[in-house]
N, C-alpha and C positions, 0 to 999 in steps of 0.2 A: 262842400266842394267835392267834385268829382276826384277819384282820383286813377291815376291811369294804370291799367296791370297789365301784365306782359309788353311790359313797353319795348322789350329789346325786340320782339317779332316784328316791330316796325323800322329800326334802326338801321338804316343803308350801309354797306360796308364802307364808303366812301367818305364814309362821315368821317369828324377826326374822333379820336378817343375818349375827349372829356368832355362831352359840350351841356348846355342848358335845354330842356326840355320845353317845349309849348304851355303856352299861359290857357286858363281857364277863368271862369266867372267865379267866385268866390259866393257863398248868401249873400254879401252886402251889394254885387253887383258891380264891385270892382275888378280891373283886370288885374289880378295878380298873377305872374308867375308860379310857374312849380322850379322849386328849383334845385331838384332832383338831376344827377347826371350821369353819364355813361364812362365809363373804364374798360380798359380793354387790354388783356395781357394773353403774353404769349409764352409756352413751355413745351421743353421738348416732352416729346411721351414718353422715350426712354431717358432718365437723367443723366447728366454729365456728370460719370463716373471720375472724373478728375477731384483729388485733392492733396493741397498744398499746405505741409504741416511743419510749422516752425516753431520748433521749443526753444523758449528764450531762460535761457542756465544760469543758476547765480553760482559766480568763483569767485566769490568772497571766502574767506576763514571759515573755514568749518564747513564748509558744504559738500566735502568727502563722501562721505556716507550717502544724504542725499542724491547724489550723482551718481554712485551707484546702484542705488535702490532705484533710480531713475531709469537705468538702463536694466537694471533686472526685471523691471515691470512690462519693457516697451514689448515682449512677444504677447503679453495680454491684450495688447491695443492693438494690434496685429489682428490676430484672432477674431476679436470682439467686432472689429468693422470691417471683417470682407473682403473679399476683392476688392481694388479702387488701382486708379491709375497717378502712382504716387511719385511727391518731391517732398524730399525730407531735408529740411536744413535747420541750423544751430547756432546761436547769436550768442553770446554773453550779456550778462547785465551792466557790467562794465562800460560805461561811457565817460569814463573819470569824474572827473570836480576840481574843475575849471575855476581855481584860486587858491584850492584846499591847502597846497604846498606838503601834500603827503605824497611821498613817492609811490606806492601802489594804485593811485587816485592821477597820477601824472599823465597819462595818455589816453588809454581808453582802448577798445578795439573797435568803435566808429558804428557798431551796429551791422561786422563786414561778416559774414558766414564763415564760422567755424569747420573746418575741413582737414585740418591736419592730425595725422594718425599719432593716436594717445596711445603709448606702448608697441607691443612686437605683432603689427597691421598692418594692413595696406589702405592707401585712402583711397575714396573716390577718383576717377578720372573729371576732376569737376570740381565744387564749391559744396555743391548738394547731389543729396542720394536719390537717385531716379528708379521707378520701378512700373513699366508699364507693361501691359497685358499678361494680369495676373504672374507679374514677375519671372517673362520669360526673356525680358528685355530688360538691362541691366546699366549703370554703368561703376559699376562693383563688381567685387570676386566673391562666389560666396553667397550666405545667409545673408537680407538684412538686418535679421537684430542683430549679425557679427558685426557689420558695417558703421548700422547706429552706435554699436559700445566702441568702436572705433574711434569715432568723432565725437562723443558726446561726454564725456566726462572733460569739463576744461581745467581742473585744479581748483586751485583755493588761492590765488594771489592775486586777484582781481580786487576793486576798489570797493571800499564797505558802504560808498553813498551807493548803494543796489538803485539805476536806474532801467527796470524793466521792461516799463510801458516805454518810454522815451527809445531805447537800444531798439524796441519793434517799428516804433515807426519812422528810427534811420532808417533799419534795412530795406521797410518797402516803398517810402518816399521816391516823390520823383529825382531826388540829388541823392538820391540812395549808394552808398557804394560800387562801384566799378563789375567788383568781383560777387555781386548779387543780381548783375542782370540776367534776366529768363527766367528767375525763379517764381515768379509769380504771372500766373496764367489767368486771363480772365476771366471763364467761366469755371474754375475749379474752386470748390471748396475753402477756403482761405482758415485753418484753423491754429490758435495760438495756447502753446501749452509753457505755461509759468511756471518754475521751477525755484524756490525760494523760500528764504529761512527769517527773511525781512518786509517789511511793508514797501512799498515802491516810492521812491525819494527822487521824481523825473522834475527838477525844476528848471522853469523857462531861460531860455538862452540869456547871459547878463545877469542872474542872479548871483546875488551875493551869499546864499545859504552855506556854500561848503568853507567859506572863509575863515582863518583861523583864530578870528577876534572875537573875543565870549562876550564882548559887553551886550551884543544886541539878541543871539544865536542861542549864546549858552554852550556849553561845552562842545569839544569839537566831536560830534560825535551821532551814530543815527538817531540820538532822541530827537535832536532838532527835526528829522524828518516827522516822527510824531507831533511833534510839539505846533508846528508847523504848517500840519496837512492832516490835522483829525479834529474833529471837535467832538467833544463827551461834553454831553448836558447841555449843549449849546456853545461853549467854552473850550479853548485847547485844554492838554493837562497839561495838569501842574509839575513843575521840577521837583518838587518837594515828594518823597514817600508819604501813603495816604491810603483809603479804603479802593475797594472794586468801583473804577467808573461805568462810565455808559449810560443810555447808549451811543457807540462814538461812532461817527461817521466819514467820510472826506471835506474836507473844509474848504474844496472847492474852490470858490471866488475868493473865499475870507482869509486863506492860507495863503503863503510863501512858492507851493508846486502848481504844477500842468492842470487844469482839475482834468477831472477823471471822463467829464461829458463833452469833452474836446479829443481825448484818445478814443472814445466811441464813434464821433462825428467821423474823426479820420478813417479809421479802419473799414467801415459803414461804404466809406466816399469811395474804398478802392472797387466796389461790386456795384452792379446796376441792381440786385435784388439782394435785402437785407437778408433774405436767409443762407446768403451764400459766407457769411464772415460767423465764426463762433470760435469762442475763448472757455481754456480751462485753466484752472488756476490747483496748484497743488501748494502748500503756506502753512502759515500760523494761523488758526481760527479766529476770525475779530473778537469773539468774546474768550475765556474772563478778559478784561482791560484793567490793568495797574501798574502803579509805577511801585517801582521793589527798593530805586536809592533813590540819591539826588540825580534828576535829570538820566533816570535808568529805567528802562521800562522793563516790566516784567515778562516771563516769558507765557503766551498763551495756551503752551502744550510742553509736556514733556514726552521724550519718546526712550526708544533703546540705545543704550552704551551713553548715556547723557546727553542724545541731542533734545534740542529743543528751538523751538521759534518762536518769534514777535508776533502780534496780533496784526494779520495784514488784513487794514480797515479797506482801505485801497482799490487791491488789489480783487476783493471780494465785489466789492462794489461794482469792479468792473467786469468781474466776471457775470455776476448776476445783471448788471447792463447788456452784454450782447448773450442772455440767454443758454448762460453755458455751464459747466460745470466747478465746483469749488471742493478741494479734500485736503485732510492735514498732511502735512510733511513729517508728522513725528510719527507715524505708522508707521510699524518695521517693516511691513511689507506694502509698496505699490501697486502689487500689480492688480489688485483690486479696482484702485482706484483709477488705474491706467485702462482697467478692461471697461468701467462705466465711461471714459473717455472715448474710447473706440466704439461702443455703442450707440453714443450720444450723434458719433460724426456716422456712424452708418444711420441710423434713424433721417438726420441735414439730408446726407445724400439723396434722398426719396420724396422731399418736403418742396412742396410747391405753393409758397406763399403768395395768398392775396395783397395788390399796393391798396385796396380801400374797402371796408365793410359791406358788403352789399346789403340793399334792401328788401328784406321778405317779401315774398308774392303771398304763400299763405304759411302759416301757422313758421316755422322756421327756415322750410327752403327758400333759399333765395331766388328773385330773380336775376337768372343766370342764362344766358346760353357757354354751351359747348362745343366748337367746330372740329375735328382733325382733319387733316389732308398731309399727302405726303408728300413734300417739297413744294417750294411757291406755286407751283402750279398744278397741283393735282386736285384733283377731284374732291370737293369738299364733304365728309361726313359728319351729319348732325350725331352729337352725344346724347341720351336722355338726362337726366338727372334719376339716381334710384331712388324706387318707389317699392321695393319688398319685392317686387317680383323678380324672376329669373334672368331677365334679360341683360347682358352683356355685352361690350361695357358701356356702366353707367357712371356718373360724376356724383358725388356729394360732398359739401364743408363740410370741416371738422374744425373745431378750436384746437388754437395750438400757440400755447403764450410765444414759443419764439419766433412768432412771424410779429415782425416788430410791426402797428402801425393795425392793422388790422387785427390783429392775432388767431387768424383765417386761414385756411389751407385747404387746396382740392385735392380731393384724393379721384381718382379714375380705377374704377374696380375693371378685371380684366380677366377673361377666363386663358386668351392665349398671350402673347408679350407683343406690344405693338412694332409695326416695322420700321426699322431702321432709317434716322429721318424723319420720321413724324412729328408735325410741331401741333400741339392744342392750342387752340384759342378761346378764351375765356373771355366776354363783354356780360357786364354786371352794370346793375342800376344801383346807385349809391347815392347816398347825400350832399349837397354843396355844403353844406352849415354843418359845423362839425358839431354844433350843439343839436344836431335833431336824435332824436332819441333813438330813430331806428334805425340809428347807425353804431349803437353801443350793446 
């Protein structure tokens, strides 16, 4: 069977995006289809510098120290990712538990952004910390990392059923909170930084888990969230103290909580491009795994002045779901970890994710075309694809596991900065069958 190459050189702009390509004769002399198709995406050439960064804080017991190592870290993240044109805001994990009949687990703070000034401060004019054009527009007094240690340390009196993922996607829901509207913009950056001494315990509206009867649960207390929402060996653990498990994972459908591939779906659902949502997770290491008493799990880090944390199966999982960063909370110092955070989101910021694999023309380039023009109506410029020689600019893919779905990315090499307004167009030949091979 013949098959067709540079088939975008024939593709009329007119066409729609995905369609099916013209049938040929096959050896046997049957009409078969090709059923090869076309995609078609569009990016600006300079990227929207916008991003929107919401650390979700656990004020539970003991998270003291945490919270300030949290806030001592954040001029690394600063630093590390550059100019951007930023909203900073801060939620608790705090959503109660809804039966529990514990006073600190009674209310919750709804998933509503954290804004009032911790100590001798002043807070924002606002919910969230605004900082655009390279921070000459404010609406704060002051440094922002004076700002963020402003609002960002919430205390320790918050409820122990830690629900982190659940508390993120009150705030950005469409029934979201009152006092969180505008905080989320739609072409910016969407990033989520976890902050937590516990695995995440988000179970579905109507659960009965935080109830205070042990016949079904088990003590009142976070193992049930283990117990509940991990599986080691295939199996929850057991109440009972016993050897090193693993390896344990979220228990998903088979557990009592949210699974973890529904808090992806959501977050995913709030951007038109997956590479615009990325989550970092600072915790307890999922490994070692053991329970230390009855219905106790042991802690999977020790750090300084005695902290330590829960092995968060979870919360890892979800972190490594949307492609993002994971580091221990028992490290004295964050700002390490906070500066790989900031790295990660300047790297996002520049990342121009393919929605489908393309098809080689030969040996690894794709068939691809490249258009710019500047505004809907300008003058269309063809891009080459680079070939080793000099010429400027040219287009090539790169792998890049966090473009979900493809794990494809264009980069546009460029000797000067493109102008303002420029959008690229990318039409790529791809496969209908997601089993064909040359599309993996």
């Amino acid at each position: 069977m013949t098959t067709p190459t540079r088939i975008l050189r024939r593709v009329r702009p007119a066409l729609v995006t995905t369609m099916a390509l013209a049938g040929c004769l096959s050896p046997s002399g049957l009409d078969l289809p090709i059923t090869d198709k076309v995609f078609e995406q569009k990016f600006a050439a300079e990227p929207d510098r916008g991003v929107d960064l919401l650390f979700v804080v656990d004020d539970s017991d003991g998270m003291a120290e945490e919270q300030a190592a949290l806030v001592a870290g954040f001029p690394s993240l600063m630093r590390a990712m550059g100019t951007a044109d930023l909203r900073v805001g801060v939620i608790s994990s705090d959503l109660g538990a809804p039966g529990s009949r514990l006073a600190e687990c009674d209310r919750g703070d709804r998933g509503a952004l954290q804004a009032a000034p911790r100590g001798n401060c002043r807070a924002p004019s606002g919910r969230f910390l605004i900082s655009l054009d390279a921070g000459t527009r404010t609406n704060f007094e002051g440094d922002l990392a004076d700002a963020f240690a402003c609002i960002a340390p919430l205390g320790t009196g918050g409820c122990g059923f830690e629900q982190h993922l659940a508390s993120a996607r009150r705030a950005l829901d469409q029934d979201q909170p009152i006092e969180n509207d505008g905080f989320l913009r739609p072409q910016a950056l969407l990033t989520l930084v976890v902050l937590a001494d516990e695995d995440d315990c988000s179970a579905p509206e109507g659960s009965e888990i935080y109830e205070p009867a042990t016949s079904r649960f088990g003590p009142q207390r976070s193992f049930r969230c283990n117990e509940f929402g991990h599986l080691c060996g295939g199996g929850p653990p057991p109440r009972s103290p016993g050897a090193v498990l693993g390896p344990c994972q979220p228990a998903e459908q088979a557990g009592a909580l949210v699974p973890i591939a529904d808090y992806v779906r959501f977050f995913r659902s709030l951007k038109e491009r997956a590479d615009r949502v990325m989550a970092a997770v600072i915790a307890g290491p999922p490994t070692p795994y053991a329970v230390a008493g009855q219905a106790q799990i042991a802690p999977s880090c020790q750090g300084p002045a005695g902290r330590s944390a829960a092995p968060a199966v979870r919360l890892k999982a979800f972190a490594d779901a949307l492609g993002g960063q994971f580091a221990s909370v028992c490290d004295g110092d964050l700002a390490p970890a906070m500066g790989q955070i900031g790295e990660a989101i300047r790297r996002q910021l520049s990342t121009s994710c393919l929605s489908a694999h393309p098809i080689p023309l030969v040996g690894t380039v794709p068939d691809c075309d490249v258009v710019e023009r500047l505004g809907a109506f300008g003058r269309p410029t063809h891009i080459p694809a680079c070939d080793g020689s000099a010429l400027r600019p040219c287009w090539r893919t790169v792998k890049n596991q966090r473009c979900a779905g493809s794990s494809t990315e264009l980069q546009i090499e460029r000797r000067e900065p493109a102008q303002p307004g420029a959008i690229d167009t990318l039409r790529c030949r791809t496969c209908a069958n997601p089993n064909d091979a040359r599309c993996h």
